[in-house]
Each structure stands twice: as structure tokens, then as C-alpha cells.
C-alpha positions as CSV (number, residue, x, y, z in Angstrom):
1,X,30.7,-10.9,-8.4
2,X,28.5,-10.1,-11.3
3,X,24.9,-11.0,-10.9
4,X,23.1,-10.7,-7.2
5,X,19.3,-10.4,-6.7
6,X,18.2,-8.2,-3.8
7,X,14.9,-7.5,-2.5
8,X,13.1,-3.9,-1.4
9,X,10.8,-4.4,0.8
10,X,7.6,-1.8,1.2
11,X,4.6,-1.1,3.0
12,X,1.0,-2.8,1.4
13,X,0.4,-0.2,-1.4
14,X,3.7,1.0,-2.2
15,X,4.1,-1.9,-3.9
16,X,4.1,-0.8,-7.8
17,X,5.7,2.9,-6.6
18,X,9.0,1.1,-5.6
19,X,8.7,-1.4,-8.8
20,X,9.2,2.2,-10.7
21,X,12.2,3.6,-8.3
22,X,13.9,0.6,-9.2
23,X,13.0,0.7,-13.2
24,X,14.5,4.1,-13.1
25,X,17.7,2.9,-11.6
26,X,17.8,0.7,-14.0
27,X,17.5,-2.3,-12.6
28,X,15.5,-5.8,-13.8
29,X,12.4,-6.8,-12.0
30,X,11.9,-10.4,-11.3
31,X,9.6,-10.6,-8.8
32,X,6.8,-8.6,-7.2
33,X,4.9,-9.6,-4.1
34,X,3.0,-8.2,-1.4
35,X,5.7,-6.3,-0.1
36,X,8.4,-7.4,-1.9
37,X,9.9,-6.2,-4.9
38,X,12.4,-8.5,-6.2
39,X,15.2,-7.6,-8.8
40,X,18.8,-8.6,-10.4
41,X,21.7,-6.2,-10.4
42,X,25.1,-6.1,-9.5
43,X,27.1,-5.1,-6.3
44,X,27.2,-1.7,-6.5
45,X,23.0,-1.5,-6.7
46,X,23.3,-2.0,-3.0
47,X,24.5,1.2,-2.2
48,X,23.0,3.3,-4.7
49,X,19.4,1.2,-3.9
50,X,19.8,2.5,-0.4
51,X,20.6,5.8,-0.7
52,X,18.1,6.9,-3.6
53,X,15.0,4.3,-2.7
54,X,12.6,6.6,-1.4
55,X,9.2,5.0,-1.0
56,X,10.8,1.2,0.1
57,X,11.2,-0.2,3.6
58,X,14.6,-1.8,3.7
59,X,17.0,-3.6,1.1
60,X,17.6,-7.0,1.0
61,X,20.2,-9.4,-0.1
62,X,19.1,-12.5,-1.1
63,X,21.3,-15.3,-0.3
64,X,19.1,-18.0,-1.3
65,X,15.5,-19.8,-1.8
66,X,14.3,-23.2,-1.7
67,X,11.5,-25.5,-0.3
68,X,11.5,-26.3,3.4
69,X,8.5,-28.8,4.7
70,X,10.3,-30.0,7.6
71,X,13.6,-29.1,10.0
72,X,16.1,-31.2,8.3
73,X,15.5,-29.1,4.8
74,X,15.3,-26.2,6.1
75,X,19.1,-27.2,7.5
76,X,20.6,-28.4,4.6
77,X,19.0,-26.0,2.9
78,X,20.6,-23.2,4.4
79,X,23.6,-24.6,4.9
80,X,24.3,-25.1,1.4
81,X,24.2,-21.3,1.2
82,X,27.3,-19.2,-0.3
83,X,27.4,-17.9,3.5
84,X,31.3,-17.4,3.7
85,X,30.6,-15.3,0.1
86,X,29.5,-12.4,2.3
87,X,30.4,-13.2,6.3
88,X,33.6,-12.8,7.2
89,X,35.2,-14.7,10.6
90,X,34.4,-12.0,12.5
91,X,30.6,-11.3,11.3
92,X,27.6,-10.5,13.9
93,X,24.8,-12.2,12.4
94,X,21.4,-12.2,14.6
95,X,19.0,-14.2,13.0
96,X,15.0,-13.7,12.9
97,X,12.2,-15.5,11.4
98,X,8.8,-15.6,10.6
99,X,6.5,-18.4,9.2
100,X,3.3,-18.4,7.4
101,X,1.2,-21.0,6.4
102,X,4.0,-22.9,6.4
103,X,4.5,-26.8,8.3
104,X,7.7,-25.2,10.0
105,X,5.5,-23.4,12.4
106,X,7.4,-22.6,16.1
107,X,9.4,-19.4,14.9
108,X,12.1,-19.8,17.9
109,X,12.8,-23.2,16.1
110,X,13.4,-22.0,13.1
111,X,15.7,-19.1,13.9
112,X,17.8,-21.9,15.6
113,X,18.2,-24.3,13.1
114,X,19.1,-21.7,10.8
115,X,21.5,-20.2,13.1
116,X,23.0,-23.6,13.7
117,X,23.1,-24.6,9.8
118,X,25.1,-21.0,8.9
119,X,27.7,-21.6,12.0
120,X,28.3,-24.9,10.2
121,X,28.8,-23.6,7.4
122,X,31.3,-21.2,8.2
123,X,33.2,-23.8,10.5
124,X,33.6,-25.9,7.2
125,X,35.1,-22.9,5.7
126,X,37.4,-21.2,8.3
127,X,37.8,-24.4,10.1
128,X,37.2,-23.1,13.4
129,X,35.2,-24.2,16.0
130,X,33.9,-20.9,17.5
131,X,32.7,-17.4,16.2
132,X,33.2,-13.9,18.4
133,X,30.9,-11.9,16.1
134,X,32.4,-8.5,17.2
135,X,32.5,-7.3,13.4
136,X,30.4,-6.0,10.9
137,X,26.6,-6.5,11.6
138,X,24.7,-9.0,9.2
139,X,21.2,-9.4,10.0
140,X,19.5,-12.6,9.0
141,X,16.3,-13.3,8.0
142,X,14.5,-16.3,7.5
143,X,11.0,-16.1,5.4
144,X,8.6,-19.2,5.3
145,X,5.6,-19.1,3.1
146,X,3.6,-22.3,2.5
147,X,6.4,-23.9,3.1
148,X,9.2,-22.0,0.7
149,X,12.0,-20.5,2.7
150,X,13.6,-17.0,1.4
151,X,17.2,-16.2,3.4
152,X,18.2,-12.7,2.9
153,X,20.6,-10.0,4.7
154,X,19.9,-7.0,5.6
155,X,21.7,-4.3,4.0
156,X,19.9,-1.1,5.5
157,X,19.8,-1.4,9.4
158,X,17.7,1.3,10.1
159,X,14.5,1.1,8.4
160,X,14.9,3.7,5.1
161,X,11.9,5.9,6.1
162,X,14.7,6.6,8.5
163,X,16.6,9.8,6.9
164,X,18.5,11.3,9.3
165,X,16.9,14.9,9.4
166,X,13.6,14.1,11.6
167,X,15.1,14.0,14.9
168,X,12.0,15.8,17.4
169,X,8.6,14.8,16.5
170,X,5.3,16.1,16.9
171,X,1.8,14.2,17.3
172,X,0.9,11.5,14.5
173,X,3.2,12.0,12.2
174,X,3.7,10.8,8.6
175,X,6.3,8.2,8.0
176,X,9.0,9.9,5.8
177,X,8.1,7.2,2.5
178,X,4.2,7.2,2.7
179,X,5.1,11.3,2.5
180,X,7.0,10.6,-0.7
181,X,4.6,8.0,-2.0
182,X,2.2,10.2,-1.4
183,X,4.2,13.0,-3.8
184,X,4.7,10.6,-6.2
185,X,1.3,10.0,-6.5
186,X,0.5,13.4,-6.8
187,X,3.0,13.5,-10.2
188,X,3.7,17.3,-8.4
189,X,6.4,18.4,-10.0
190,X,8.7,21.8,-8.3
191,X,6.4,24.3,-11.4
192,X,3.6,23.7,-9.0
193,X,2.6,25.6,-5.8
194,X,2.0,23.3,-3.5
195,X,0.7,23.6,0.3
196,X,0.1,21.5,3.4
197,X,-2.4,23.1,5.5
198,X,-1.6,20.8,8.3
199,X,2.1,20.3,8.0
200,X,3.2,19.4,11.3
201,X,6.6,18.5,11.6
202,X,6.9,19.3,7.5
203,X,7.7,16.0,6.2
204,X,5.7,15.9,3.0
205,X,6.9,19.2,1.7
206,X,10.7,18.2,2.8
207,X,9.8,15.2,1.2
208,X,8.6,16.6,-2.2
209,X,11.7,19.5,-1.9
210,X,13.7,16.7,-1.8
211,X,12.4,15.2,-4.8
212,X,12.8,18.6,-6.8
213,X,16.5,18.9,-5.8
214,X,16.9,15.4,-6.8
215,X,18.4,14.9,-3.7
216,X,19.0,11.1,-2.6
217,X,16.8,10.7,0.5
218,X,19.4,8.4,1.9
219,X,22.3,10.8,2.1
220,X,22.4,11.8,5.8
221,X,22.8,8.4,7.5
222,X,24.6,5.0,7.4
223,X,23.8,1.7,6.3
224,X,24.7,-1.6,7.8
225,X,26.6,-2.8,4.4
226,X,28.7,0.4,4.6
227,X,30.8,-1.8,6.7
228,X,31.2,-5.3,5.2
229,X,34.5,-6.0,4.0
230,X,33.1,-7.6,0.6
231,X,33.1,-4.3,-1.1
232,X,36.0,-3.1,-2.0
233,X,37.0,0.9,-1.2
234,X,35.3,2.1,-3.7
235,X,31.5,1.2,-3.9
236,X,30.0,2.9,-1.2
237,X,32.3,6.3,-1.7
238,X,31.2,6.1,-5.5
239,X,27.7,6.0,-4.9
240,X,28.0,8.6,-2.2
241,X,29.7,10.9,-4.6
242,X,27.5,9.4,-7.5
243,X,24.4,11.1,-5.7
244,X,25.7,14.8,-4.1
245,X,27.1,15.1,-7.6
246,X,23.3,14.4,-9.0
247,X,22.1,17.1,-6.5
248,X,20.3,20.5,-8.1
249,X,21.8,23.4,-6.6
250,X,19.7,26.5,-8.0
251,X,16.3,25.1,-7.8
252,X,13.0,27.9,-7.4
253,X,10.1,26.1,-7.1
254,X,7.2,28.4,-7.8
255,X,6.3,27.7,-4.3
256,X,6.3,25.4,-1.1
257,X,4.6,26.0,1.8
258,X,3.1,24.5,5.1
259,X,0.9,26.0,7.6
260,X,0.2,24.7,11.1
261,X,-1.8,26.2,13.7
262,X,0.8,24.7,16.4
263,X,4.1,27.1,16.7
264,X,6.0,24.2,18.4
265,X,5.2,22.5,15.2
266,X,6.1,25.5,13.1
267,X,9.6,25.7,14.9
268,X,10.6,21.9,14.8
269,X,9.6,21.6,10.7
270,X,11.9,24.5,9.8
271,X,14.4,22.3,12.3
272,X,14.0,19.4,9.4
273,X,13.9,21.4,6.9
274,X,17.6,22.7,7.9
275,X,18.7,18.9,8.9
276,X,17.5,17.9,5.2
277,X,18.9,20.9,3.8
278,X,16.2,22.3,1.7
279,X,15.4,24.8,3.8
280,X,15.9,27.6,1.4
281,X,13.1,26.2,-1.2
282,X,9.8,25.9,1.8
283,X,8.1,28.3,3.9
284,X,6.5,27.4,6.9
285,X,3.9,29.4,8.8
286,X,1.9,29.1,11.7
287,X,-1.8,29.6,10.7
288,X,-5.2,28.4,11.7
289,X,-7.1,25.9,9.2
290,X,-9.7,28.6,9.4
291,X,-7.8,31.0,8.2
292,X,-6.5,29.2,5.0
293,X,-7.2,30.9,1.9
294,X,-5.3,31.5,-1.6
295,X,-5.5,33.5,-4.6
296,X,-3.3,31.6,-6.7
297,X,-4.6,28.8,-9.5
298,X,-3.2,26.2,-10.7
299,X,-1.7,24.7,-7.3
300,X,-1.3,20.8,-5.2
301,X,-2.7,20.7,-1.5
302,X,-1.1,17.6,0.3
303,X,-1.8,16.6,4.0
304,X,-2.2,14.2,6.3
305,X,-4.9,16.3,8.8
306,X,-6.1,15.2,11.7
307,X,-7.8,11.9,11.8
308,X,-10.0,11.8,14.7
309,X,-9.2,8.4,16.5
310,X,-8.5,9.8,19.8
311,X,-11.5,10.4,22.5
312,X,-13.3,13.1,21.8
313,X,-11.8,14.6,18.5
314,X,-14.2,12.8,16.7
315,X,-16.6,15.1,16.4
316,X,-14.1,18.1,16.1
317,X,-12.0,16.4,13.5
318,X,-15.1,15.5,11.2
319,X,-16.3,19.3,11.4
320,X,-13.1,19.9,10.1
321,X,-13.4,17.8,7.7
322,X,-16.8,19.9,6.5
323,X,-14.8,22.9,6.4
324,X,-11.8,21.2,4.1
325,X,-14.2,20.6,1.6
326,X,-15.9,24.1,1.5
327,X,-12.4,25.2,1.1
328,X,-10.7,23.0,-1.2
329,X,-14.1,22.5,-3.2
330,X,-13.7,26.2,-3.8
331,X,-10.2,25.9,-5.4
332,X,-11.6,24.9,-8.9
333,X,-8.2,24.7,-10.6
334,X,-6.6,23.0,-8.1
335,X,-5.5,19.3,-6.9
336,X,-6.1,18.2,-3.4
337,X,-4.6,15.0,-1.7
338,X,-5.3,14.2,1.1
339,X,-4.8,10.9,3.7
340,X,-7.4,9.7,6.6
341,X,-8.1,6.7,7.9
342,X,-12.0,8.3,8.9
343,X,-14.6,6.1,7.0
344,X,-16.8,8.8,5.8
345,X,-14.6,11.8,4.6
346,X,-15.7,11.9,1.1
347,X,-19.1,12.3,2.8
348,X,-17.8,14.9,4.9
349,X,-15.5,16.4,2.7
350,X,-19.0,16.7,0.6
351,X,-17.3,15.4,-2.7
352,X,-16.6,11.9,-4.0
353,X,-12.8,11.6,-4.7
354,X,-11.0,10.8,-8.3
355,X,-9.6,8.3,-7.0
356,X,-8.5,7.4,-4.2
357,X,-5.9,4.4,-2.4
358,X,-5.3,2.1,0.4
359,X,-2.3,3.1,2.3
360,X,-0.7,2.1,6.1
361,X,0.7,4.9,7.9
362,X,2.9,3.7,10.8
363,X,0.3,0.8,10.5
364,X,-3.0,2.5,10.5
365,X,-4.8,1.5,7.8
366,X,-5.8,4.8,5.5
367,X,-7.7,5.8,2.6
368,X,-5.3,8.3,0.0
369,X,-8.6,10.5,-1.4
370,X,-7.3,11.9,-4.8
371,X,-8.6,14.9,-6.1
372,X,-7.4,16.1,-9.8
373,X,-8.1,19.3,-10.4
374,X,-7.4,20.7,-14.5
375,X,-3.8,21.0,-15.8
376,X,-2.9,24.9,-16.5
377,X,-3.0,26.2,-20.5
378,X,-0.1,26.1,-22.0
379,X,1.5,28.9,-22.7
């Protein structure tokens, strides 16, 4: 099998931060849409995709594209699919839909014919008349948009903001790849101090530690292609190997450190941490917003604080806000990020940001308010 085309999907605004992931390992972009990032490779990119992709949603094969304006081409359509190239006899493969201004409108519909058209197919092939699916899982999924149908599989499962080392939780937290788009955005890199006042459960700094390991966010859970008999023995063992082999052992980052007011908070971060395993590189401490303060130059501040939307925080969250920016404003040589989806921070924050970005977090829509602060001298 030598050429495939897969598809990593992302959150609106991730968009040209997973375009880069995917550059880097080394693969050629085709196509970018609104949360799509299209790309050839070969079959190996499937693991290593999922185990190093740290800012996109899922990874998808595509199996095939075409135009579908009424029930009998979506049917031949996907029926004249390379289905038995990747489902065995044995395959489990669910199918789901969704359609958008698109003729082929009743979703239920759609997921039917398409189921119907792939059992076809595979009856033509293993000339059988019935299917157990009690093997490996192969989730199918049938995109319409203005009337062009997209049928891919899903290789993940699990979404990949999924890493395995967040298993308690705390109140509104970060999903793990907005945490690491939020680094990336940053460009912090492990000679920088960096602090989040307002860690909570300490996903952005295990993100970011992460990142200054080089450690492949993927490598403490399982994938749903892990399983299919199309690979041989060797892909997913290679890439597993490929990517504890690529992982720093001595790494001292200046510093990293989080701060939460909450103990319980304090207590299930350092948890993560551990589960990650980067606990050795951050320091967490419970600490009041009030009482944040630094003598140090030269350092990153990235949070996701309190955002107010509950009744009655309102008024408590944008005081808060206030007393960020007489803070942070304070910090002359440093860089602040910071994520809300409160309309008036910069006003309350009392300074206009750099820049700043639309981003959803666990489908809030949020503002990411960049503040650059001066690079140090050189020395």
C-alpha cells in the first residue's frame, strides 16, 4: 500500500496549528478546510499521526470522495469503495452521518444506505450473506457538503485531546489540545519561566512539559487502528518505540509552575502530572490570585481563569479580571496569555491585547488575548 490520504480533524482555530504538526512530520498537505486538514502519506503515518498530533481532534482515513445529489449515488458511490482493502469478515463498523446543505438531507437515511452499500460490498468479496462484526472496531463516517460525500474511518476512537493521564477533574477545565495550542502559540520554549496562576487541574503546564520533553502526547492510550489486521506486526510497535526513543530524559526547564487557590485542585494536578510523567520538571502550589507576585524577568504567564458565566461570578470574576491587569501590567518584561470567553477583558484587564484569537473550549466560544512582552538580551 503506498499512497493513502488521511484527514486530522480540529477544533475552529486550530486549523493552521495542525497544518504545521503535520508539515513537521513530514507529511504533504492537500487540503485544508474548516476543520479539516487533509494530507498524503503512507501506512505507517497513521500511527505516528496519532500518537504525536497534539493540537488535532481525531485521524481520519479517507476511503473515498465523490458527488452524491440523490440516494442512488450516494449507493453506488460507496459501494464502489476499496472497503474489503481495510475491513476484514469480522469488522464492527457503526456508521454515522451528517449532512449540510446538501439535497441528501434525513441523516438516518443516509447512514442506512451507506451501511447497506458497504455490506454489499463486502458480500461481493467474501461471498457471504451475513456479517457478525465481533472484530476490530471501524467507525464510519459519512460527510455531505453541498452535496459532495467524504467516507472516512476512524483511526483514533477516543477523541486525541484524550491522553490518558487526566483521569479526576476539576471545574471548567481546558481541553488537553486548546492547552497545547495555546503553548504553541505562545512559541514558549522550556528556557522560559513560565506560570499559570490559575492552574487547576495543571493541564497547560503538563501540556507545555510535555512539549519540552518532546514527549508524544499520544503515548499512554490506545487507538482503534491498533487493532486492524491490515498492518502488519510491525507499524504500530515501530512508532511506539519510534516516539519513547525520541523522548528527552534530562530536561531543566528554568522553571514551571502553577498556582491555585483550591488544594483539591493543587492535589489532583500533581496527580496528572505523575500519570503524564513530567512530574519532576513542574511545581504546583496552592496560592491565592491575590497573593501572586514574582521577581523574576523575562517569563510566559498562561491561563485559562475564571470566566464568569455562572450566576453570580460575574461581578467577582471581572474584579478579578481588574486585578490580572494591575498584576500582569506590572510585569514589563514579561508575556501574558490568557483565554476568556468575557466580552470586555481587555477593558478590564485595562490594556488592549497584541493580538489576540478565536478559540472553542469544550465548545464555548473564547477570545485567546496575546500579550508579547520584549525578548531577553542576548548574552
Amino acid at each position: 500500500m503506498d499512497k493513502i490520504e488521511l484527514m486530522a480533524t480540529s477544533t475552529f482555530g486550530m486549523e493552521a496549528l495542525v497544518k504545521k504538526e503535520i508539515n513537521d512530520l513530514g507529511y504533504e498537505i492537500t487540503e485544508v478546510k474548516n476543520g479539516r486538514i487533509t494530507f498524503e502519506a503512507d501506512l505507517q503515518a497513521i500511527p505516528r499521526a496519532n500518537l504525536w498530533l497534539r493540537t488535532a481532534e481525531r485521524v481520519l482515513l479517507k476511503v473515498g470522495d465523490f458527488k452524491a445529489r440523490d440516494f442512488d449515488e450516494l449507493y453506488d458511490g460507496v459501494r464502489s469503495l476499496d472497503w474489503p482493502g481495510w475491513l476484514p469478515e469480522n469488522a464492527e463498523f457503526p456508521v454515522s452521518a451528517k449532512s449540510i446543505d446538501s439535497q441528501l438531507s434525513s441523516v438516518p437515511t443516509c447512514q442506512s444506505v451507506t451501511k447497506k452499500a458497504v455490506v454489499d460490498r463486502l458480500k461481493a468479496e467474501y461471498q457471504r450473506e451475513w456479517f457478525d462484526e465481533d472484530g476490530p472496531l471501524y467507525p464510519i463516517e459519512l460527510a455531505l457538503y453541498k452535496d459532495r460525500a467524504i467516507l472516512t474511518i476512524d483511526t483514533s476512537g477516543t477523541g486525541l485531546h484524550k491522553r490518558g493521564y487526566r483521569e479526576l477533574s476539576v471545574k471548567a477545565p481546558i481541553q488537553e489540545t486548546i492547552a497545547a495550542g495555546m503553548v504553541y502559540l505562545s512559541r514558549w520554549d522550556k528556557d522560559r519561566i513560565l506560570i499559570d496562576p490559575f492552574c487547576g487541574s495543571g493541564t497547560i503546564l503538563i501540556e507545555a512539559a510535555m512539549m519540552a520533553k518532546n514527549q508524544a502526547p499520544g503515548l499512554k492510550r490506545k487507538f482503534n487502528s491498533e487493532k486492524w489486521p491490515v498492518f502488519e506486526d510491525f507499524e504500530w510497535p515501530r512508532a511506539r518505540v519510534e516516539a519513547k526513543k525520541a523522548k528527552k530524559i534530562n530536561v531543566e526547564p528554568r522553571l514551571i509552575m502553577g498556582y491555585d487557590q483550591d488544594p483539591e485542585a493543587i492535589s489532583i494536578a500533581r496527580y496528572h502530572a505523575k500519570q503524564a510523567g513530567v512530574e519532576d520538571i513542574i511545581h504546583f502550589q496552592e496560592q491565592k490570585f491575590a497573593d501572586f507576585s514574582t521577581n523574576r524577568k523575562y517569563g510566559y504567564v498562561i491561563t485559562n481563569p475564571p470566566y464568569g458565566e455562572r450566576m453570580g461570578e460575574k461581578e467577582e470574576v471581572e474584579e478579578l479580571y481588574r486585578e490580572m491587569g494591575e498584576k500582569f501590567r506590572a510585569l514589563e518584561t514579561w508575556s501574558y496569555y490568557i483565554i476568556t470567553s468575557h466580552s470586555k477583558f481587555e477593558e478590564l484587564f485595562g490594556k488592549e491585547a497584541s493580538k489576540r484569537r478565536k478559540l472553542y473550549n469544550g465548545g464555548v466560544e473564547t477570545q485567546y488575548y496575546q500579550y508579547y512582552g520584549p525578548w531577553p538580551p542576548k548574552n
